[in-house]
C-alpha positions as CSV (number, residue, x, y, z in Angstrom):
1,X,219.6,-30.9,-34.9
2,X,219.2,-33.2,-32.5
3,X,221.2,-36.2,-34.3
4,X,224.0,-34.3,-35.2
5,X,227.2,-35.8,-33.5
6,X,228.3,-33.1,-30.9
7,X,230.7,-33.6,-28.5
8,X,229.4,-32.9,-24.6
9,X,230.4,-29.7,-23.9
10,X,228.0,-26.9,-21.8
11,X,227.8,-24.8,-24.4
12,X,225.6,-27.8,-26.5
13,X,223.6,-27.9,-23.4
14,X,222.7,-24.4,-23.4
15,X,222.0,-24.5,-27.2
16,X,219.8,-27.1,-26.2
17,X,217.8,-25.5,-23.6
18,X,217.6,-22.0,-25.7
19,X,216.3,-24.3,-28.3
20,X,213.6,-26.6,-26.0
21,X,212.1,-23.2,-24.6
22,X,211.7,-22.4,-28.0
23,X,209.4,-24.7,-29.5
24,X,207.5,-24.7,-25.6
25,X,209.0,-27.7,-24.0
26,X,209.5,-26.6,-21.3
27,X,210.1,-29.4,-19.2
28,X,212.9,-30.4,-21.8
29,X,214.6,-27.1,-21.1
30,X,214.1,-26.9,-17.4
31,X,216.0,-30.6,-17.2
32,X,219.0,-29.4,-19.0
33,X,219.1,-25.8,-17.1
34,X,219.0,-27.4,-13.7
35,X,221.6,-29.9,-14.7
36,X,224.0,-26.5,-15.7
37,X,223.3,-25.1,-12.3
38,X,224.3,-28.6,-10.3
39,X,226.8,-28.7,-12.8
40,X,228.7,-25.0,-11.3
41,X,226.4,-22.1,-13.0
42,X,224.4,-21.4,-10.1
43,X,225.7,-17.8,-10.3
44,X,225.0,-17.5,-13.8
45,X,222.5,-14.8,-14.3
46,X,221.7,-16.1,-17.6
47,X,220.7,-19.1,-16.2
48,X,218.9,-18.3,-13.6
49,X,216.5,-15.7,-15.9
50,X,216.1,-18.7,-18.1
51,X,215.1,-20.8,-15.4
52,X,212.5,-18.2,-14.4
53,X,211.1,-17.9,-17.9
54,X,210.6,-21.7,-17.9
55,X,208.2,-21.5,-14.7
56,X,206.7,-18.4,-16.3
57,X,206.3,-20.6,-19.3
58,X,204.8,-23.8,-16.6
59,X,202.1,-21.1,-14.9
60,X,204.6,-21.7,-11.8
61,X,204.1,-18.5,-11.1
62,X,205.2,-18.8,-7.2
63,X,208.5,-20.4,-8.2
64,X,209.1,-17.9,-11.2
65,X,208.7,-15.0,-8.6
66,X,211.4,-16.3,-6.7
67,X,214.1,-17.4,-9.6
68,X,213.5,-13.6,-10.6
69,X,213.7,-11.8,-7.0
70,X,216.6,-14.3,-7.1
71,X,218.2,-12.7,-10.5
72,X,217.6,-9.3,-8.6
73,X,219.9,-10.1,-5.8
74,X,222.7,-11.4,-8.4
75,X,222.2,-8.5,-10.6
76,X,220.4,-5.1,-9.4
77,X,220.9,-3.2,-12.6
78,X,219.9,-5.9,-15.4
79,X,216.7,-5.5,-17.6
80,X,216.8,-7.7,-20.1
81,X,213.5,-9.8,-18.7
82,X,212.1,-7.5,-16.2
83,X,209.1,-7.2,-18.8
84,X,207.9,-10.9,-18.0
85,X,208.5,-10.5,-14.3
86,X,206.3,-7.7,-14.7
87,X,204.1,-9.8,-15.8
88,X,203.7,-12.1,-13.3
89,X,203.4,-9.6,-10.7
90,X,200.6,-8.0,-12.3
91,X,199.3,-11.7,-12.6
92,X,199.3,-12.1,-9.0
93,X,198.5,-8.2,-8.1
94,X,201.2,-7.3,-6.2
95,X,200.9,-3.8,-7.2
96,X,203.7,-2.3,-4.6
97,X,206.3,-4.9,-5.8
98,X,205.7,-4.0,-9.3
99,X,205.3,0.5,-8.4
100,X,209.1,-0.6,-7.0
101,X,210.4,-2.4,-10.4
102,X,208.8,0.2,-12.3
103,X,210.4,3.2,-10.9
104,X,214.0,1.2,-10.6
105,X,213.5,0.3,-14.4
106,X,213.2,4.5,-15.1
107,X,216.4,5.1,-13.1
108,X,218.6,2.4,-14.5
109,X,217.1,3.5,-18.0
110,X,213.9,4.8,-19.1
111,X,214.6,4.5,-23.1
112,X,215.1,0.8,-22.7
113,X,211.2,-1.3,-24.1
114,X,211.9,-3.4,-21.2
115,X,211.4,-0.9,-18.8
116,X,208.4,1.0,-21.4
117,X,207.0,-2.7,-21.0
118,X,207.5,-2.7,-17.1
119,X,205.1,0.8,-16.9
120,X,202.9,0.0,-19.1
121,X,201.7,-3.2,-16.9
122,X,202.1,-1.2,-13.8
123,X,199.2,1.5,-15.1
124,X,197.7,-1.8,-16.7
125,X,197.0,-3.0,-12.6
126,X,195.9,0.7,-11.6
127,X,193.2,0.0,-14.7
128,X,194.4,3.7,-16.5
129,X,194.5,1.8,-19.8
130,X,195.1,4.5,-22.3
131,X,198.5,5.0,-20.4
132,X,199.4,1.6,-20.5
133,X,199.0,1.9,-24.6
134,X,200.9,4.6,-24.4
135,X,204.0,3.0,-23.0
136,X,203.5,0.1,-25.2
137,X,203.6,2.1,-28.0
138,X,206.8,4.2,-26.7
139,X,208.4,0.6,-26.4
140,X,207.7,-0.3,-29.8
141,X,209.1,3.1,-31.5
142,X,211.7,1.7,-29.9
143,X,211.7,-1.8,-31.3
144,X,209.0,-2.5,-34.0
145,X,210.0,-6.3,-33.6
146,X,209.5,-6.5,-29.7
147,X,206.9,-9.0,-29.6
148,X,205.5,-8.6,-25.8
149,X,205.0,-5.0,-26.8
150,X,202.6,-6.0,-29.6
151,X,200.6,-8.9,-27.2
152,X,200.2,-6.1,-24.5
153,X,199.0,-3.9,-26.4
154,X,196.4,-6.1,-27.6
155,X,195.8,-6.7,-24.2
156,X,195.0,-3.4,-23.3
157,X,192.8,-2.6,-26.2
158,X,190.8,-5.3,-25.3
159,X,189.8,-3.9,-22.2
160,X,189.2,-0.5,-23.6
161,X,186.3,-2.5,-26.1
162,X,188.5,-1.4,-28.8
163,X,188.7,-5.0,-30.9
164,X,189.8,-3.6,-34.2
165,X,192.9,-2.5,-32.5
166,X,193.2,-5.4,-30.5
167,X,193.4,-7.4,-33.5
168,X,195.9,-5.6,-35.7
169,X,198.1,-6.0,-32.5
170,X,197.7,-9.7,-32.1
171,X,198.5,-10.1,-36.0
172,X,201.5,-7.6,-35.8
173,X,202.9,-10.4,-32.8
174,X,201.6,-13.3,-35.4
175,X,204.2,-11.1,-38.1
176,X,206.9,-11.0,-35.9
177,X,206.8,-14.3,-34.5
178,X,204.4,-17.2,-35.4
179,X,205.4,-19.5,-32.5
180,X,203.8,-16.8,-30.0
181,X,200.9,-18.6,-28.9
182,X,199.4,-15.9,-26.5
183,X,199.0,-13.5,-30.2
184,X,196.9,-16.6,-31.1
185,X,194.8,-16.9,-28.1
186,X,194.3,-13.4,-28.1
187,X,192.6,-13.5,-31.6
188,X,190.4,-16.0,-30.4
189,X,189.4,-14.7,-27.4
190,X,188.8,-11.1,-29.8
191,X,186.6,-13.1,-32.4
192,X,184.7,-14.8,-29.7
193,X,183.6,-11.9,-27.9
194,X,182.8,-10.8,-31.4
195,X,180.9,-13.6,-31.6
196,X,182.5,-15.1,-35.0
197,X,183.0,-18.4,-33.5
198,X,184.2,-20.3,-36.8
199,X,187.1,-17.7,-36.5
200,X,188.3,-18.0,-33.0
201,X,187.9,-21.9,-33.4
202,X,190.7,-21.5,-36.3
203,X,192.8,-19.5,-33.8
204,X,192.4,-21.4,-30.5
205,X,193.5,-24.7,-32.7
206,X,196.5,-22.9,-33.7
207,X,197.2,-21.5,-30.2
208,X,196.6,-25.2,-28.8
209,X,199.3,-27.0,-31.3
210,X,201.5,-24.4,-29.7
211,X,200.8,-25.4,-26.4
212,X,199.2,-28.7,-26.8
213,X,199.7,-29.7,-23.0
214,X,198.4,-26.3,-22.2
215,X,194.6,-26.9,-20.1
216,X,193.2,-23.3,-21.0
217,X,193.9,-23.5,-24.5
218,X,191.9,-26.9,-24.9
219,X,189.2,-25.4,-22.6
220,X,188.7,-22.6,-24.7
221,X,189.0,-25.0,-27.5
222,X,185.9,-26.9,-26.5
223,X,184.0,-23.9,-25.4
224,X,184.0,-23.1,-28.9
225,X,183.1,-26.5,-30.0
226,X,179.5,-26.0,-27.8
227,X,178.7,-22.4,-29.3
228,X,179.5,-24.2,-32.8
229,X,176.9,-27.2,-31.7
230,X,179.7,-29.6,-32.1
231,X,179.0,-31.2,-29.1
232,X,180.9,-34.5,-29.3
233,X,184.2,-32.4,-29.7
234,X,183.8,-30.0,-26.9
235,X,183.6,-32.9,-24.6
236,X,186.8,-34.6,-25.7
237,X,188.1,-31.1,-24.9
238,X,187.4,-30.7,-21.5
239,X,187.9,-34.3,-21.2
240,X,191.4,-33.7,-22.2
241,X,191.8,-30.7,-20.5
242,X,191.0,-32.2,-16.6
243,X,193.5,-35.2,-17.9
244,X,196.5,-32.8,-18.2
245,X,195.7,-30.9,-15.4
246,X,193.6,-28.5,-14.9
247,X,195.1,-25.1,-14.7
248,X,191.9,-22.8,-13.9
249,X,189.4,-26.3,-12.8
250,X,186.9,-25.3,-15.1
251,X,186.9,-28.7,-17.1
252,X,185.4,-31.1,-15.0
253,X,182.3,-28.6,-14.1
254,X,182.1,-27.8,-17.8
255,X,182.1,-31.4,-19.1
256,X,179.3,-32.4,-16.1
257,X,177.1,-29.9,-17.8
258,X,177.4,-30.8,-21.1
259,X,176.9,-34.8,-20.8
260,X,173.5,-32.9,-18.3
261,X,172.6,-31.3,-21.3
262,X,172.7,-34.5,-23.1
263,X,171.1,-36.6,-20.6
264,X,174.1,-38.8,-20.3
265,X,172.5,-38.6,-16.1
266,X,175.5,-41.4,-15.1
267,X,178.3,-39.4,-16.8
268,X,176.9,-35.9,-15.5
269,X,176.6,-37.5,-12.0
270,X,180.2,-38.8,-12.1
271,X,181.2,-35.4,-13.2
272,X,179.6,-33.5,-10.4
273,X,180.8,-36.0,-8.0
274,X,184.5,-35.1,-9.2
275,X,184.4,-31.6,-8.9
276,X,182.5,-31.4,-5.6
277,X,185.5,-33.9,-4.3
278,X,188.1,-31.6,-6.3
279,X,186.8,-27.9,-4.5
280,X,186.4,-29.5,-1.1
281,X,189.8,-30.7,-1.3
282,X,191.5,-28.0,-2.7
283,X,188.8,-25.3,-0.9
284,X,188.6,-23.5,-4.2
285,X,185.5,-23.2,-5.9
286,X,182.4,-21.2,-7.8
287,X,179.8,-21.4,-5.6
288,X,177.2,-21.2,-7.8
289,X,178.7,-24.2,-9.7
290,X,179.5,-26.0,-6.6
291,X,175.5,-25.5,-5.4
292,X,174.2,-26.9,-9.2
293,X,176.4,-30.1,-8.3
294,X,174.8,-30.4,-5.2
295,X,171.4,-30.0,-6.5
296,X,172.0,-32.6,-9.3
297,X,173.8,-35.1,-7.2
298,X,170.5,-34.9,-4.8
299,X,168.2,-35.0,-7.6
300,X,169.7,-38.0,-9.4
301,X,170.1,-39.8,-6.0
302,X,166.6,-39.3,-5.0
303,X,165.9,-41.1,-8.8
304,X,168.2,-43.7,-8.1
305,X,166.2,-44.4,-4.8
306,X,169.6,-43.9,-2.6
307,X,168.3,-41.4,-0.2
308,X,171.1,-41.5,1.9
309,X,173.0,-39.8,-0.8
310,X,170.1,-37.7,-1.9
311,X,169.8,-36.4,1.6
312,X,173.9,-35.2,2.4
313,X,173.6,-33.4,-0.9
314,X,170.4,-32.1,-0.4
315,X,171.5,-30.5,2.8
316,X,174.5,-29.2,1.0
317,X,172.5,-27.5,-1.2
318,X,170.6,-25.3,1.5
319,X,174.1,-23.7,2.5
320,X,173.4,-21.6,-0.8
321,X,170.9,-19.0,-1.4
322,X,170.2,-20.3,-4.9
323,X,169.4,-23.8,-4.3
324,X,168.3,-23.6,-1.0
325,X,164.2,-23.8,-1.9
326,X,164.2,-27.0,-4.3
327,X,166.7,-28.3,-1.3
328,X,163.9,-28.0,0.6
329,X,161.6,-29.7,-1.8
330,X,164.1,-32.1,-1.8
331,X,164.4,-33.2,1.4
332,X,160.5,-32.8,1.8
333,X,160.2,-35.8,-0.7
334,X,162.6,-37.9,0.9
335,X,160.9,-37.4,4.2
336,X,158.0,-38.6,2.5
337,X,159.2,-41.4,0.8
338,X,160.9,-42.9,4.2
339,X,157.6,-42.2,5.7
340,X,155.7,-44.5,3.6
341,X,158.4,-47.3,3.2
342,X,158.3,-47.5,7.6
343,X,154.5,-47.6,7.0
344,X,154.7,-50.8,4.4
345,X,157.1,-52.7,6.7
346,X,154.9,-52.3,9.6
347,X,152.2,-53.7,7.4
348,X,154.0,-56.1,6.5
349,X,154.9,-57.0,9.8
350,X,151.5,-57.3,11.2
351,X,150.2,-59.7,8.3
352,X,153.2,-61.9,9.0
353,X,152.1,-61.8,13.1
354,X,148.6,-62.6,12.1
355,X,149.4,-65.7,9.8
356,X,151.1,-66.9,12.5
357,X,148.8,-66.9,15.5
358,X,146.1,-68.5,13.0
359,X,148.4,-71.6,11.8
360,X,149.1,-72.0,15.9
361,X,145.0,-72.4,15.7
362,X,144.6,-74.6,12.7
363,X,144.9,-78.6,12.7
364,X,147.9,-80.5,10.4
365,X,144.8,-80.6,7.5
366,X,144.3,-76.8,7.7
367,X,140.4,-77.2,9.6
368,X,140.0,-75.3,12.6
369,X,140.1,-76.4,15.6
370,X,136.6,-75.0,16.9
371,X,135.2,-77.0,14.1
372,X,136.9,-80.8,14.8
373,X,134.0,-83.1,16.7
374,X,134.4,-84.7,20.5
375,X,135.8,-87.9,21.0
376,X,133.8,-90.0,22.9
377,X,136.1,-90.6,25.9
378,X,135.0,-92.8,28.3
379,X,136.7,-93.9,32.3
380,X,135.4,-97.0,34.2
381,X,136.9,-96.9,37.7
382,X,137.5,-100.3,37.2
383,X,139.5,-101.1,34.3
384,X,142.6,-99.3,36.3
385,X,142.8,-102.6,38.6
């Protein structure tokens, strides 16, 4: 499509985009979409609900919230993509904002699957689960072939332990569109919990081609890779998932503790040095992750013999309950081990003081002194004259 000869006209432009967002490149789309709104379509509400969808599709979820408050103000009574701005404010709990969109949905028009959609994510947040199936199954008497009705669903069955369900939904999404890479993920996460890892390794590859710059499919790509024993996989995985940026900064923590677990000490230390710098900076972190760092980074210090290091992460570590003991251990030994290096250089220092106030002693042949024999001097007055 691409190579065909078109003539530069808006409409091949927004062609384009419809087709970039598509096939998930998004950045394509977002390029050609921002050049239409410099280009005089500011106000078009088409573009701007595309535009949102493409920061929905980027996990910008701040800027996506305000292209759609922004398709509010231009057009109070439109639906048509309320369903995924319902989905971000469940994403980010804002459970008022979304009791609001829900009840203005039912009053525009409470037959449309947008607004079924829009409900069903609203009891979804309150956790009343069996009423968010309901609504999603209200939106798709409605619509057989709405697709978020069908990836919701499976949603909510999986939090009502009902996988069965769960996975007819995912693969009634797969039949209405194969491109939908959250029906994928969703199968693998279902077959992982079900343990049937061979399974959800199938589907998390096929969600992954979908999204292949996507950092939570190639983390859940590699997680399956180290239940499966395929060790040398998973850490290409995370590897590649901290290179493309991290969404949920599980990557780095999960490949230190895989090259620990295969004594790869310099790799796992270089690891946990990353992510320690990585949650200071960014002052998000798992503490119980962030106190294993510490304790690891103080342990392979201490072997290394650098016990400056050893000690600033050793002290680290007694800010958490669950390493603060072998902190204590560990700063024990490296109170010890200072001890007795002062104690060798002050031995050291005495021998040198000794061999030096005997040599003063000692004649140019090495005899003593005390030992040499009296020269036989003698003084006749008068010899001076």
């Amino acid at each position: 499509l691409l190579s065909l000869s078109l003539p530069n006209h808006w409409m091949k432009n927004l062609f384009l985009g419809h087709m970039y967002l598509e096939l998930q490149l998004n950045e394509e789309a977002l390029k050609i979409y921002q050049g239409l709104v410099d280009g005089g379509f500011s106000k078009s509400t088409y573009i701007v609900s595309q535009m949102a969808v493409v920061y929905h599709n980027m996990r910008e979820i701040d800027m996506s919230v305000t292209a759609f408050a922004e398709l509010q103000e231009l057009d109070p009574y439109r639906l048509e993509n309320m369903d995924t701005y319902s989905n971000l404010l469940y994403i980010k709990e804002m459970r008022a904002d979304l009791a609001h969109l829900a009840h203005r949905c039912c009053d525009i028009d409470k037959y449309r699957v947008e607004t079924c959609c829009v409900i069903g994510n609203y009891y979804s947040l309150r956790q009343q689960h069996e009423k968010a199936v309901m609504y999603f199954q209200r939106a798709l008497k409605l619509n057989p072939h709405y697709l978020s009705a069908w990836t919701l669903m499976g949603h909510e069955f999986m939090e009502l332990k009902n996988t069965s369900a769960a996975l007819q939904a995912y693969r009634q999404a797969i039949e209405v569109n194969r491109r939908d890479y959250r029906a994928w993920y969703g199968l693998g996460q279902t077959y992982e919990i079900l343990k049937m890892y061979h399974y959800c390794l199938y589907y998390y590859r096929q969600a992954q081609q979908l999204r292949p710059n996507d950092s939570r499919m190639v983390v859940a790509l590699g997680e399956s890779y180290e239940k499966l024993e395929r060790l040398q996989e998973a850490k290409k995985c995370f590897r590649k998932a901290h290179s493309i940026g991290d969404v949920e900064g599980m990557a780095i923590i999960k490949l230190a503790k895989l090259h620990e677990r295969l004594s790869e000490e310099t790799h796992a230390a270089a690891a946990y040095t990353e992510y320690v710098n990585e949650a200071n900076r960014q002052g998000i972190f798992n503490p119980e992750d962030l106190s294993q760092a510490y304790k690891y980074l103080a342990n392979f210090n201490f072997a290394q013999g650098q016990l400056d290091e050893a000690y600033a992460a050793a002290q680290k570590c007694t800010e958490f309950q669950e390493t603060r003991e072998e902190a204590k251990v560990i700063l024990r030994n490296i109170q010890d081990l200072r001890s007795k290096k002062e104690t060798i250089s002050d031995i050291r220092m005495d021998d040198s003081c000794g061999s030096i106030t005997t040599e003063r002693f000692h004649g140019a042949d090495h005899t003593p002194i005390s030992s040499l024999s009296p020269v036989n001097l003698r003084f006749t007055p008068g010899d001076s004259c």
